[in-house]
C-alpha positions in Angstrom: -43.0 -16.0 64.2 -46.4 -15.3 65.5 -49.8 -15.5 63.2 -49.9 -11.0 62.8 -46.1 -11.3 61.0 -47.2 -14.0 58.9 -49.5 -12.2 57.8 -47.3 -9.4 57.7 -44.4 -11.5 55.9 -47.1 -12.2 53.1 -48.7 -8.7 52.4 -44.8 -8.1 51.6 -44.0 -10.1 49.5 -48.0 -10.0 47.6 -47.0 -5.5 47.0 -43.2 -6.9 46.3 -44.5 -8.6 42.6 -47.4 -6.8 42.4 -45.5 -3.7 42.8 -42.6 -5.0 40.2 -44.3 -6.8 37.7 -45.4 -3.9 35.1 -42.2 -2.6 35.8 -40.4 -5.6 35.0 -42.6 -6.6 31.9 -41.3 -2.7 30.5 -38.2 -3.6 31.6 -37.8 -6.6 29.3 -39.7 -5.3 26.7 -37.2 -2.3 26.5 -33.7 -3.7 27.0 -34.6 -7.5 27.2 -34.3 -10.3 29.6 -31.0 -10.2 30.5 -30.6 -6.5 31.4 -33.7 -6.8 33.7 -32.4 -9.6 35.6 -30.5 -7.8 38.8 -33.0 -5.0 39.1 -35.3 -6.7 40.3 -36.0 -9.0 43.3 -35.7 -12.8 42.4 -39.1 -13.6 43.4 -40.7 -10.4 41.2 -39.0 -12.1 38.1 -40.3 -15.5 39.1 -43.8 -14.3 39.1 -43.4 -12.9 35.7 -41.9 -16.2 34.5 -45.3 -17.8 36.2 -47.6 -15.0 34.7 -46.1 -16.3 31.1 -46.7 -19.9 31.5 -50.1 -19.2 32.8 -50.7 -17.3 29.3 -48.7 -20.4 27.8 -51.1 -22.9 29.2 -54.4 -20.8 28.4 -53.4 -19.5 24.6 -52.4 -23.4 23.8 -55.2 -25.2 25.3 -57.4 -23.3 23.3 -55.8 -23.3 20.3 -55.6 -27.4 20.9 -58.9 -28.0 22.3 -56.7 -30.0 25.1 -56.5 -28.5 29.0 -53.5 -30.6 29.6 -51.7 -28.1 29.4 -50.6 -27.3 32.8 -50.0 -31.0 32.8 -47.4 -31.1 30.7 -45.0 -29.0 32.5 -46.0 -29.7 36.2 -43.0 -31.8 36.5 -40.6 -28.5 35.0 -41.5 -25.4 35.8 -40.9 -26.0 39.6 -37.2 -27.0 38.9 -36.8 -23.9 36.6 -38.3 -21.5 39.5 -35.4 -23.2 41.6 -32.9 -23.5 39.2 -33.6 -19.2 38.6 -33.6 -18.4 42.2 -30.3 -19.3 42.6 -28.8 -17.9 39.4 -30.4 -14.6 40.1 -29.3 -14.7 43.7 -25.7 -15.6 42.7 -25.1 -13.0 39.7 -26.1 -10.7 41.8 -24.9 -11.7 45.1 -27.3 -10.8 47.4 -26.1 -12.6 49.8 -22.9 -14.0 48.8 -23.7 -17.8 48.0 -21.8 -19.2 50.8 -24.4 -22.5 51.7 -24.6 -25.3 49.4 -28.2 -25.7 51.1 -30.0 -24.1 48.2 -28.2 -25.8 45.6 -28.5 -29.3 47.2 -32.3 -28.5 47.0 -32.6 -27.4 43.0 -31.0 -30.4 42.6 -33.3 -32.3 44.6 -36.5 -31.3 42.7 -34.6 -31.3 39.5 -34.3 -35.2 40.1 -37.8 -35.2 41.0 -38.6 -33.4 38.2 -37.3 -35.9 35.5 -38.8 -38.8 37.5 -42.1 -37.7 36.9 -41.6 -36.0 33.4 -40.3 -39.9 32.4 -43.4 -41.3 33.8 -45.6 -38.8 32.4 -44.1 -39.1 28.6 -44.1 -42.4 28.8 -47.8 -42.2 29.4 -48.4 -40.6 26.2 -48.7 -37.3 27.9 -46.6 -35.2 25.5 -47.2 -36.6 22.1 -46.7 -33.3 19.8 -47.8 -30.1 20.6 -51.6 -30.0 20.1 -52.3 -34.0 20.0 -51.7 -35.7 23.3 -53.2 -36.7 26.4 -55.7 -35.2 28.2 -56.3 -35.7 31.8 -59.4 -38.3 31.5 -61.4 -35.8 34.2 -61.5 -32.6 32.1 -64.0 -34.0 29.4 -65.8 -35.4 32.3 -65.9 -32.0 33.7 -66.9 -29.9 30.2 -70.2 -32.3 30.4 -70.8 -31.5 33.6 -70.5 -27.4 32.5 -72.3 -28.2 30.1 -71.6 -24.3 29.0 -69.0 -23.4 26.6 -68.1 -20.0 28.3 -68.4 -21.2 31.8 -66.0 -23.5 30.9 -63.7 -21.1 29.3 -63.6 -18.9 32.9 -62.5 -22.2 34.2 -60.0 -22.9 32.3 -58.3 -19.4 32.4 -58.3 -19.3 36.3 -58.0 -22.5 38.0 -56.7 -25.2 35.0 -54.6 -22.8 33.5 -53.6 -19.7 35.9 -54.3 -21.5 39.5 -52.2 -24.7 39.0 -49.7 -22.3 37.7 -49.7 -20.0 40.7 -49.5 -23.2 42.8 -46.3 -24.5 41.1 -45.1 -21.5 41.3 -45.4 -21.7 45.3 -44.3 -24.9 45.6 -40.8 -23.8 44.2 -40.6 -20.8 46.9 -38.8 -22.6 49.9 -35.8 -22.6 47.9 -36.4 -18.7 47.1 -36.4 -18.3 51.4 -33.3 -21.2 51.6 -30.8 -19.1 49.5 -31.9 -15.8 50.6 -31.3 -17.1 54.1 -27.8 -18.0 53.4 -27.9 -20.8 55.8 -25.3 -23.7 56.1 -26.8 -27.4 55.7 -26.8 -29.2 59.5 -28.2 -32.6 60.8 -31.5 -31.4 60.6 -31.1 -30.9 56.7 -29.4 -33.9 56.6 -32.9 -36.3 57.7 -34.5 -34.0 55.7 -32.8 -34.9 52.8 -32.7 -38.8 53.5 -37.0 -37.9 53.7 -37.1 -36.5 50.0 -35.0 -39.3 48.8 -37.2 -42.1 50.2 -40.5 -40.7 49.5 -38.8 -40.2 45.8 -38.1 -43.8 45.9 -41.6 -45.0 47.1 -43.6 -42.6 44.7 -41.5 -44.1 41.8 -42.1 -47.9 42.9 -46.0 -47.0 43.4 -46.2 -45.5 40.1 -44.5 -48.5 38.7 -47.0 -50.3 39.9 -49.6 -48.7 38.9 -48.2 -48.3 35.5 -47.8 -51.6 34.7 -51.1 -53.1 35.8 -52.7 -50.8 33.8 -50.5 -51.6 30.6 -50.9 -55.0 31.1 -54.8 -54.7 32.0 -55.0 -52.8 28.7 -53.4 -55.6 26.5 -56.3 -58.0 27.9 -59.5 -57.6 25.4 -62.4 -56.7 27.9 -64.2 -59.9 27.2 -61.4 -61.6 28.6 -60.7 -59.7 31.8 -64.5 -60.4 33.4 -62.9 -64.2 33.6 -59.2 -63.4 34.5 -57.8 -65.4 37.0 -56.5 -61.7 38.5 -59.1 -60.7 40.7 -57.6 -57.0 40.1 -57.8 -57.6 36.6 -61.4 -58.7 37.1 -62.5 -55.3 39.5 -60.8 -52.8 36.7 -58.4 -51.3 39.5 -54.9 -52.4 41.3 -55.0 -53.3 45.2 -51.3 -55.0 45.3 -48.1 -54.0 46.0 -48.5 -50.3 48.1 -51.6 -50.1 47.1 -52.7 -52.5 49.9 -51.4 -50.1 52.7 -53.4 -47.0 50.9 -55.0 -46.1 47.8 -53.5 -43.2 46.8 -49.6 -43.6 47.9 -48.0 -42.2 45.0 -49.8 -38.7 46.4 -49.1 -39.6 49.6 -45.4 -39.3 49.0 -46.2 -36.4 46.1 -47.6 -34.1 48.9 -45.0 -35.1 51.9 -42.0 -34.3 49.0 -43.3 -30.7 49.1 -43.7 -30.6 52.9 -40.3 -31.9 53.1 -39.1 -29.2 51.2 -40.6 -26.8 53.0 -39.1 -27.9 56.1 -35.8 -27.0 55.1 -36.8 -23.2 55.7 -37.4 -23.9 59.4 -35.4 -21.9 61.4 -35.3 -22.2 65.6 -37.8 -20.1 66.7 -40.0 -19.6 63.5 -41.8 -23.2 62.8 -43.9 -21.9 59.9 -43.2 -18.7 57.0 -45.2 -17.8 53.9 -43.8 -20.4 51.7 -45.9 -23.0 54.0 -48.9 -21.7 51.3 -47.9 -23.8 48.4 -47.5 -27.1 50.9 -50.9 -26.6 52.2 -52.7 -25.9 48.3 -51.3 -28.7 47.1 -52.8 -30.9 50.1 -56.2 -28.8 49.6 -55.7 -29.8 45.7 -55.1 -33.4 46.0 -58.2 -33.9 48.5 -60.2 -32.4 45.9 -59.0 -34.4 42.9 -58.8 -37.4 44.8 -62.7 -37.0 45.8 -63.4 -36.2 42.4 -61.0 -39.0 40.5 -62.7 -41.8 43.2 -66.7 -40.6 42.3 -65.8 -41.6 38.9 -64.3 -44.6 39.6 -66.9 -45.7 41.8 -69.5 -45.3 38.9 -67.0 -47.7 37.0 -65.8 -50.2 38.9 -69.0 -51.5 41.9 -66.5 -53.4 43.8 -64.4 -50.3 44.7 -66.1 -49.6 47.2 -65.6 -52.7 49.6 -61.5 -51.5 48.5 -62.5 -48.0 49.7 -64.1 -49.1 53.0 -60.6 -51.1 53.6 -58.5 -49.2 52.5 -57.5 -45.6 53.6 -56.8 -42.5 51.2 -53.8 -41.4 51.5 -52.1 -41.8 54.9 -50.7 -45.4 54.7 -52.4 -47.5 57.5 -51.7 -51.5 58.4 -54.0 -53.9 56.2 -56.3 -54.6 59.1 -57.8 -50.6 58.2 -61.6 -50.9 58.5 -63.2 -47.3 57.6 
């Protein structure tokens, strides 16, 4: 595929759901979900879904004074998109569900999905439905607004309807997988080994990371300035994988959703419109990592000898000297 029928692939599918969705919101507002689901193109109905959660996440974090929102179902929504795909897909049996390629995948990110919604909750990220944790960088940010409806505009289009939108095209290489209909072969097989062990090393660097911070929290402050922990000391954790980079947990975050987005490679077309998501999310974490390090340099003054050591995001050997 050639960069004019990329383009071409995604003005498509943009007039596809633009086209459906007023369509489909009369549709289910006349006869209801359920009578809707087959008339439509599994990808229109998706967007819906994503158009509702967006709402979701706006109405709520208003109501609750709390943007975390979007937060609270990162880790779900994705698995649902999947998980809808190939119900819609093999209802209506277009084509007839012959690969077990897509479902291997919604599994997959299903698994992913309750990694992260475990180490989320167990965060205090959930709490009940308007008291919980907010992401620490969002009251950061309303100072910096400093403007009440400026704020507002934010919220409603990148917190709330953005990171939605994103989610929502992280979840469409399995939309291409099952419509494809292809069978699983070695290729998907590596593949498939990849996920699992960047699962694996995400969960053992957020382990990491969790239990520093619970146990640096248990310390009164007066007592970590002379702990024998020089981590404890600094305010931030430089063990375990967090020696090789200081980020790996997005490290593997981001290559999980390349990896999935591999699976749709076919020979002769290397890239396809559900590459967008994969290269957001990279665009996202750049930004948030930028932002989430300013504020830890203005915390912690010996971060920065770490930073100058220690790459970003991309493991490298100790020896790394920026």
């Amino acid at each position: 595929m050639n960069y004019n029928n990329l383009i071409e692939e995604i003005s498509f599918h943009a007039n596809l759901i633009i086209n459906d969705t007023i369509p489909i919101i009369q549709c289910m507002y006349d006869t209801g979900i359920s009578q809707c689901a087959n008339k439509y193109d599994p990808l229109s109905i998706s967007w819906v879904l994503m158009l509702a959660f967006s709402m979701y996440s706006f109405i709520f974090s208003v109501i609750s004074g709390n943007c975390s929102k979007v937060d609270q179902i990162w880790s779900i929504t994705p698995w649902i998109y999947g998980w809808l795909f190939y119900y819609l897909f093999y209802t209506a049996n277009i084509p007839p569900l012959e690969s077990s390629k897509g479902y291997i995948l919604c599994i997959l990110i299903t698994i992913w999905g309750i990694r992260l919604t475990f180490n989320f909750w167990r965060r205090g990220g959930y709490g009940n439905f308007f008291q919980h944790e907010e992401d620490y960088r969002w009251p950061i940010l309303r100072k910096l607004i400093n403007n009440t409806f400026l704020f507002l505009i934010f919220n409603i289009s990148f917190i709330s309807f953005y990171q939605n939108f994103l989610l929502w095209l992280l979840a469409l290489p399995i939309y291409k997988v099952i419509k494809s209909n292809n069978g699983i072969n070695d290729y998907d097989i590596y593949l498939i080994i990849t996920f699992i062990l960047l699962l694996i090393f995400e969960t053992i660097a957020d382990e990491q990371h969790y239990r520093f911070h619970t146990y640096k929290n248990s310390i009164p402050i007066e007592e970590r300035r002379n702990h024998k922990n020089e981590d404890i000391r600094n305010g931030f954790y430089t063990k375990g994988l967090f020696k090789y980079c200081r980020h790996p947990n997005y490290f593997c975050e981001q290559a999980i959703w390349v990896t999935l987005y591999l699976f749709t490679i076919q020979k002769n077309e290397f890239y396809n419109f559900t590459i967008l998501g994969s290269i957001l999310l990279i665009l996202l974490f750049q930004g948030s990592m930028q932002f989430s390090e300013s504020i830890t340099l203005s915390k912690y003054k010996e971060y920065k000898t770490y930073k100058n050591k220690t790459p970003q995001c991309v493991p490298f050997p100790i020896n790394y000297t920026k």
